[in-house]
C-alpha positions, 0 to 999 in steps of 0.5 A: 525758250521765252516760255520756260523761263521766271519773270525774273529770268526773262527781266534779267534776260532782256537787260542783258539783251539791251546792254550797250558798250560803254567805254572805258573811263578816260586816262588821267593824263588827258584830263589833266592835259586838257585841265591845264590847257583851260585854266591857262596854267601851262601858259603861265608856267612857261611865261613865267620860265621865259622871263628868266631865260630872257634876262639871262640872254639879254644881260644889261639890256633886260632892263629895258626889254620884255619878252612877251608870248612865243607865237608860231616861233616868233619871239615878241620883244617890247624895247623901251626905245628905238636905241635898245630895239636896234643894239636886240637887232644886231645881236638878233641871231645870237640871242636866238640861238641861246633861246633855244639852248635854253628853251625846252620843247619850243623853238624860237625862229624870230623876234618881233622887236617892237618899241613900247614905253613902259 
């Protein structure tokens, strides 16, 4: 059979011989996925939405507080003072549950109340 064959004909027969699979080029949202996952952007996006929900909930206590990064559902919230930390504790479940009325995809279960002067 090797024999009867064109130099040609055995070349291309030996190429075809030496071909392995090649997979199929990857999907579009993964890399895009994984795009945002490194350049931080999903983070920043959701900031960014965190910061209007919590002065929203916060009311006239959003003027002394920030809320920071959702960590393993934990809310971390910088008070001006001992005074706005303590009112956020009482109001602590309340403000949880309209967290996560509003909050897409995340759900926060505490808050980690914390006094910084900024």
């Amino acid at each position: 059979m090797g024999s009867d064959l064109t130099p040609d004909e055995q070349r291309f027969e030996d190429l075809r011989k030496r071909q392995r699979f090649i997979p199929p080029p990857p999907r579009i949202d993964n890399i895009l996925s994984r795009l945002m996952s490194k350049t931080g952007y999903a983070r920043v996006k959701s900031a960014n939405a965190l910061e209007g929900i919590w002065s929203e909930i916060a009311g006239p206590l959003a003027s002394a507080t920030r809320a920071g990064n959702i960590r393993r559902g934990v809310l971390d919230v910088i008070c001006k003072n001992s005074a706005v930390m303590q009112e956020l504790t009482f109001q602590k479940q309340m403000v949880l549950s309209q967290l996560n009325e509003k909050l897409e995809g995340q759900k926060v279960r505490d808050l980690k109340l914390r006094v910084v002067d900024f």
